[in-house]
N, C-alpha and C positions, 0 to 999 in steps of 0.2 A: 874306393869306388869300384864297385863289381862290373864285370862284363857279361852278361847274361845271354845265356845263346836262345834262340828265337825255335819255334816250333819244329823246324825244318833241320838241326845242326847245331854249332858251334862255332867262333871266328875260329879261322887258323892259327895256329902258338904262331907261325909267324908275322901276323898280322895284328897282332894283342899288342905291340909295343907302337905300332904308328894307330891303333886303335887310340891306347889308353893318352898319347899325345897331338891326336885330334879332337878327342874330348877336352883336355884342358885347355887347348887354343880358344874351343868354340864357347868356352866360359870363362873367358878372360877377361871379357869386355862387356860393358854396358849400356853400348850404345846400338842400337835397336838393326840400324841398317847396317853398321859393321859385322855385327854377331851375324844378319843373313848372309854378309859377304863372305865370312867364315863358314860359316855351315853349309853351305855351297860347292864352297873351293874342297872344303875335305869330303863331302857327300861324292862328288867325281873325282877326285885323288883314289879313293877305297875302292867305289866300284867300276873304277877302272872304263867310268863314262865320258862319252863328248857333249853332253848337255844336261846341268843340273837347273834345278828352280825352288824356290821354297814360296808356297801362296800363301797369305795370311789372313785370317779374317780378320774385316774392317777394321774393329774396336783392337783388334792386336798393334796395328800401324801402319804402316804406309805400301801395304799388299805386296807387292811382286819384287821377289832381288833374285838374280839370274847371273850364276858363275857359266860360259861356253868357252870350248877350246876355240885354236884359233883360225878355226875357218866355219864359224857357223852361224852370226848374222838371227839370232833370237830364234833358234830352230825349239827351245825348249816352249817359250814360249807359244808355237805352233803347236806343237806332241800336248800343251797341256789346252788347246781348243779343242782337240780329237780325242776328247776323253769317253772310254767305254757307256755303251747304255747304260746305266742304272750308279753310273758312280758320282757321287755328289760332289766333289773337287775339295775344295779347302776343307768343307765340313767331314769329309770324308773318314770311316774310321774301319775301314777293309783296306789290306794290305790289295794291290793289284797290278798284275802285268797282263802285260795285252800279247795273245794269240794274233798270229803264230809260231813270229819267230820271240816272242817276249821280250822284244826290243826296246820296251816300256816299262819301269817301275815307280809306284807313288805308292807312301807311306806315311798314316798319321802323324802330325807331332801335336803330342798330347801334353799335360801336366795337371795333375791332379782331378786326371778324368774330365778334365774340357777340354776339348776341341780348339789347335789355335791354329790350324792350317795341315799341310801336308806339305812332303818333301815330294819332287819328279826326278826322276833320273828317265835319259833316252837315249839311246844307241852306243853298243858298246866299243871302247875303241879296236876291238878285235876282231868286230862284223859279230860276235858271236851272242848268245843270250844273255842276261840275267839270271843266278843260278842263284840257290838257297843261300850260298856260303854271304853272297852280297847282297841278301834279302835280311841275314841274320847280323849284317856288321853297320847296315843300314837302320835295323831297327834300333839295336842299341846306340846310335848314333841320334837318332829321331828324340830316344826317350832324353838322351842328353839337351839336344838341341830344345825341347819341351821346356828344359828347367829354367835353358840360359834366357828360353824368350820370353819367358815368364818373369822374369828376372827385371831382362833390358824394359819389358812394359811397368813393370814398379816400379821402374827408375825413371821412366819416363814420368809417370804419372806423377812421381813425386817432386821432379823439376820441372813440369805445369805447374800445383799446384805452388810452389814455389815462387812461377814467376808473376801469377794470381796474386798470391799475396804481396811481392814488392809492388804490384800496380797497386794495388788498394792502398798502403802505403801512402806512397806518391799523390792519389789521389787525394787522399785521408791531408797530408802534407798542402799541396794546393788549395783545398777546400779550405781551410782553416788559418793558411798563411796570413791573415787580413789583406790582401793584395786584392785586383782586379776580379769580381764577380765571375767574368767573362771567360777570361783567361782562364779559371780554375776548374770552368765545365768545356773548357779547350783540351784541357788535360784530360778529365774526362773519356772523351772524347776519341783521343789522339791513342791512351789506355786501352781501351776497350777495342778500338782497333787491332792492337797491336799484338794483343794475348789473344785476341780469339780467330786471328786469321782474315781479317775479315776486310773487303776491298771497302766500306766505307762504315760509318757509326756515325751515331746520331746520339744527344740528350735533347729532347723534349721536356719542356715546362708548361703548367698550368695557361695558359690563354685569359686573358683577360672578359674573353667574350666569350668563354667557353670554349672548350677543345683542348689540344694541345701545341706548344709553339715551338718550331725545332730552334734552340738559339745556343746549339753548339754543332760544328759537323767535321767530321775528318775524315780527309779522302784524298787518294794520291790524285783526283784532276780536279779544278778548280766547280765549285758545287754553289748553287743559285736556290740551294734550299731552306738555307737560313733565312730566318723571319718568316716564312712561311706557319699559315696555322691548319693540323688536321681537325677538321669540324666536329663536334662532339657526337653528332649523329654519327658519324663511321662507326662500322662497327667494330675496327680495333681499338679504336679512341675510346671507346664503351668498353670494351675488355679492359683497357689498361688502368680506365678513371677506376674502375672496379676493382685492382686490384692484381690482375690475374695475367700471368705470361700466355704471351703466343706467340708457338712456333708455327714457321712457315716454310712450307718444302721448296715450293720456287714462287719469290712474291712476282714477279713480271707476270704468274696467268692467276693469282691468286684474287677473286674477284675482292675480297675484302679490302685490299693494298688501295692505294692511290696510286694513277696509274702515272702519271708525272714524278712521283718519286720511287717507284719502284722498278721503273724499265733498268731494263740490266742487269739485275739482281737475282740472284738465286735463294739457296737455304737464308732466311733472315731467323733471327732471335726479336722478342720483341717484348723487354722487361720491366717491370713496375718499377720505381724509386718509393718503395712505400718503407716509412718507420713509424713507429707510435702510433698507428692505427691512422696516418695519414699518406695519399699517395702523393707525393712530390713531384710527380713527372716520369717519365720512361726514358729508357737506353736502347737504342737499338745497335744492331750490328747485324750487315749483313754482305753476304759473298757473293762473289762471281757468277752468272749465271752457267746454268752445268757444273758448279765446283760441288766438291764433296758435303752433304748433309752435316751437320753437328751432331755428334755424339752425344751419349747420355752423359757421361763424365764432362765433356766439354757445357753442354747445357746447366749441368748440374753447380759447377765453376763461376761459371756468367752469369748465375743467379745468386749465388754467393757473394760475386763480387757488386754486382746493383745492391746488393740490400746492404755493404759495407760502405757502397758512394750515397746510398740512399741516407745514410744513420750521419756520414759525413756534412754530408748536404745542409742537412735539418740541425745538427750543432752549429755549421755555421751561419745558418738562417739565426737561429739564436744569437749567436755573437754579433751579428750584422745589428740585430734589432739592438742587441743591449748599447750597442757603439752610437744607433742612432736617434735613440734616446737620451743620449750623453751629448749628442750633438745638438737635437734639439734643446734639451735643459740649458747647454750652455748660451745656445742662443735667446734663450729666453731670459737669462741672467743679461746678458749685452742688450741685449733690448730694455730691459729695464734702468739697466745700468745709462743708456744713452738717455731713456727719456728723461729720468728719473734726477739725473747728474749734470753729462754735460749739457744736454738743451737748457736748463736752468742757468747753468753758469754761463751761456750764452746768452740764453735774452738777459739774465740780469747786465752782463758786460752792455749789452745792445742799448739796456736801459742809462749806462751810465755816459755812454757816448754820446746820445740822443739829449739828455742834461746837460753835457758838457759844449755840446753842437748851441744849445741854447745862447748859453752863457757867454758865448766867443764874440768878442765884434770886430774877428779877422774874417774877409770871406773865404781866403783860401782854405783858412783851416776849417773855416763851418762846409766847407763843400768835402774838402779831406775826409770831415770826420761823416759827414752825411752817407757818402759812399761807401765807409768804413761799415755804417749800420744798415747798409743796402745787403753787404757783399757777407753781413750775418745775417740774414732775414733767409739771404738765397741756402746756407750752408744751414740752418736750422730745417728747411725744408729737407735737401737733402736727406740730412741725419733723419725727419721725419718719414721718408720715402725708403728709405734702410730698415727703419724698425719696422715698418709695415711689412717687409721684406722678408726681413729674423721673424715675424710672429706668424708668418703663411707655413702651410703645409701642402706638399706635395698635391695632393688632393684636389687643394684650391686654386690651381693655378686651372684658367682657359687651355684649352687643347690647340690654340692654332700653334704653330710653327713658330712665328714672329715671338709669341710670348715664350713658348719654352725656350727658344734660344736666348732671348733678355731672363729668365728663369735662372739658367744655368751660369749666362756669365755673374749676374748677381747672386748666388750661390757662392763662385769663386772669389767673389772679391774680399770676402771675408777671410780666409787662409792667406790670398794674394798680399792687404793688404793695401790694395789702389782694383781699381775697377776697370779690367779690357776697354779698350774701345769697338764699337760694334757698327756696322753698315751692312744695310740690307738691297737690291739689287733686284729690281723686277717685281712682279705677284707671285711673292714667295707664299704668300698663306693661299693663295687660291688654286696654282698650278700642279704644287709640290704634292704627290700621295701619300698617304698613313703609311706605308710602308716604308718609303726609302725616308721619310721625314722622323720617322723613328728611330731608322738607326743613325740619321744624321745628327742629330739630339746627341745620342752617345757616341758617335764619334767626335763631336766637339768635347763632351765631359771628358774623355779620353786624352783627345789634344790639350785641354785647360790641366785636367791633373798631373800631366806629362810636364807642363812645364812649369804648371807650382812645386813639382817634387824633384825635380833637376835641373830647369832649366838657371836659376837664380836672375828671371828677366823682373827687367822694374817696366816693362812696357809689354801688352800685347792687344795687337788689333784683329778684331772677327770681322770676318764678310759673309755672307751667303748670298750669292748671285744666282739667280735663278734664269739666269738669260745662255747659258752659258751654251755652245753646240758640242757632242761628244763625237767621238771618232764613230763613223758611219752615218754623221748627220742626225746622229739623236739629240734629241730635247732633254737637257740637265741640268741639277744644280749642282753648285761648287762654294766646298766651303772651306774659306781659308783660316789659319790660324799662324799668326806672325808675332813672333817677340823678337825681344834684343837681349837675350841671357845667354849661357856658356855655349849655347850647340850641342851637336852630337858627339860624343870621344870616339874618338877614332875605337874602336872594340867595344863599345858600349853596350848596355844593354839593347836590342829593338825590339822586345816582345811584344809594347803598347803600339809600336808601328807594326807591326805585323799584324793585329788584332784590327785595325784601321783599315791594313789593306785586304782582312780575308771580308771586313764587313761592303765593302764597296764590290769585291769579287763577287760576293754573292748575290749582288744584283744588275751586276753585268757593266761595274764601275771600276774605277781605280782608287786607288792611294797614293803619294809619295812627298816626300820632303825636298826641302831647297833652304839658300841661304836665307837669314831673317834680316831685320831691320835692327842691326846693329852696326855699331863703326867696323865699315869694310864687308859687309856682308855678316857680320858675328850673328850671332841668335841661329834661330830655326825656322820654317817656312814648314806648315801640314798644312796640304792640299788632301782633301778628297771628294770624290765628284761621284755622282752619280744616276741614273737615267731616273724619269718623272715615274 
């Protein structure tokens, strides 16, 4: 490594030996703010100053690292707001000391002919100036300091892009687990938060009615945005159904934004989920108001990683469908199978009791057997009430409340096995709104597959009360869900109760558990409530 003397001179031969082991210091490391802590500390060691600074532009990292001796309380920082007329500061690429007493020195630090900030030096510790000799130990210092920050920013960039790809990963891993839908655009979610800085994220999906429906959000305070739909007319909604990212400088005054979900917020991202020529919904991510804008590399990241959740998403769309396909087929085999088998071998039995009911000239046994052909007459129905059941599709089901809740628990009783018991409490179909009735649908499917897949109960009872009062005197419903199976393990999984309680948080409800309707309390108790 050469030491090159600068326009003005040469270092001192006695200064070439803490020159040449200030330069290996300040490229020893690759970590962006240590390397300024470095180049700092040796930038006032050399020139023998009481206040050093290194300013960075933006896209380098994290601007300002400031080495000061020990009585000076950010003075560099002040020498570097009283900068000469005509000097452009970080971008800056003139060496300059400031007249009269040249109590001032700032010097580019370049690499490869860009511009990645400048070095300050102010006041020396001798009272006296800045002189060539430490304009020439400074600049070779600069050109060092150029490589190593050139350096520490590719190392950076390359453990972003790094930690991009284990989210996409993780997400890729969620999306496809065959686990909970919900849960896997939680992760989402939770992702896209967490790599791009960002105080809250959002995924959006298609709307049923047109628009978009936020039905994932992650945010360090509790958010009442979920279920919420942006209307298709917005005209982000129209950007995104189209295809096409928007970024946003600060959404709180950005007329386009909604203004209910965008107060607070500053720089937002705002990205398609589009693969195969279709768009699957948006990801948002967005930051504190006044925090720093998103970068082009960062933007550039966050679009990469949506089009990797987006390709995830739409495979598991695929697996979903092929799974529920497989689900219907089978139920169309059981269904046939019940009409086709045992309803037959029932009336015939029915038939042979009913002859044999004739035949008898005991009455207790003709009344026996009578009731015998009652109690199959009632169970044929049944089993006829079942298969009507197995041959419905989603589609076909009424939209009130009352029936999707009889929907879903006769859904489950086929895995279960035996079929819930159900009571309903109040003008559940008349009071209860499409919003919180929607997610209360899925928080029962939630609570029912929670305890077909662990709880091992031979019993559970459903309630939805609609009478019920919430803390502050609101008007809500409550819906219970009670077995008699193992309970909770002490360390057990709660991600399904977690999912329960963020959907009732978000409309300004709760969630929680208790003991069930097993000997001594055994089983499990899901409550979750929530305003009209």
């Amino acid at each position: 490594m050469s030491v090159e003397p600068g326009p003005g001179g040469a270092p001192n031969p006695d200064d070439v030996p803490r020159l040449l082991e200030a330069m290996r210091a300040v490229g020893s490391g690759l970590q962006l703010r240590s390397t300024l802590e470095r180049i700092c500390e040796t930038a006032a060691e050399l020139a023998d100053a009481r206040y050093a600074a290194v300013a960075l532009t933006v896209e380098c990292g994290d601007g300002l690292a400031e080495h000061a001796g020990e009585d000076t309380g950010g003075q560099a920082v002040r020498w570097i707001g009283r900068l000469p007329d005509g000097y452009d500061g970080a971008g800056g690429t003139e060496d300059t000391r400031r007249p009269p007493e040249a109590g001032f020195l700032a010097v580019p630090v370049r690499v490869q002919g860009e511009s990645l900030g400048t070095f300050y030096l102010a006041e020396k510790r001798d009272g006296g100036p800045f002189g060539e000799h430490d304009l020439d130990m400074v600049r070779v210092l600069a050109r060092e300091a150029g490589i190593a920050v050139g350096n520490a920013r590719l190392y950076g960039a390359a453990k972003r892009r790094e930690r991009w790809i284990d989210g996409s990963v993780a997400v890729t891993t969620a999306l496809l687990s065959g686990g909970d839908a919900d849960e896997a655009l939680q992760v989402v979610a939770e992702q896209a938060r967490r790599l791009s800085d960002s105080l809250a994220a959002l995924v959006l999906l298609p709307a049923a009615a047109g628009g978009l429906e936020i039905v994932a959000v992650a945010s360090e305070n509790p958010s009442r945005a979920l279920g919420l739909v942006v209307p298709p007319e917005n005209a982000v909604a129209g950007q995104i159904l189209a295809g096409n990212a928007v970024f946003v400088e600060d959404a709180a005054s950005d007329p386009r934004m909604l203004a209910d979900l965008s107060r607070g917020y500053g720089p937002t991202m705002l990205l398609p989920l589009h693969s195969g020529g279709r768009v699957l919904g948006s990801l948002v991510m967005a930051r504190a108001a006044h925090a720093r804008p998103f970068t082009e590399v960062e933007r550039t990241l966050a679009t990469q990683f949506a089009s990797q959740a987006a390709l995830a998403l739409m495979m598991a769309e695929a697996q979903r469908d092929r799974e529920q396909l497989a689900v219907y087929e089978d139920r169309d085999r059981i269904a046939r199978d019940l009409h086709d088998l045992v309803i037959q071998r029932l009336f015939a039995t029915g038939m042979l009791l009913e002859s044999a009911q004739r035949r008898s000239v005991l009455p207790e046994v003709r009344k026996g057997v009578g009731k015998a052909v009652d109690e199959l007459d009632v169970t044929i129905q049944e089993i006829r009430t079942a298969i009507f059941a197995l041959q419905q599709g989603p589609a076909e089901f009424p939209t009130r409340l009352r029936t999707r809740v009889l929907r879903e628990i006769n859904m489950a009783a086929v895995p279960l096995a035996f079929k819930p018991s159900h009571r309903f409490v109040g003008s559940v179909d008349t009071v209860v709104g499409e919003l919180t009735a929607k997610n209360l649908v899925a928080a029962l499917r939630e609570a029912l597959s929670n305890a077909f897949r662990h709880a091992g109960a031979s019993r559970i009872d459903v309630t939805v009360d609609a009478t019920v009062r919430l803390p502050g005197e609101r008007s809500g419903v409550r819906l219970t869900v009670t077995d008699d199976g193992v309970g909770i393990p002490e360390g057990g999984r709660r991600s399904g109760l977690k999912n329960l309680k963020r959907r009732a948080e978000s409309l300004g409800g709760d969630s929680w558990y208790g003991p069930g309707s097993g000997k001594d309390g055994g089983g499990t108790s899901v409550i979750w409530e929530a305003p009209y």
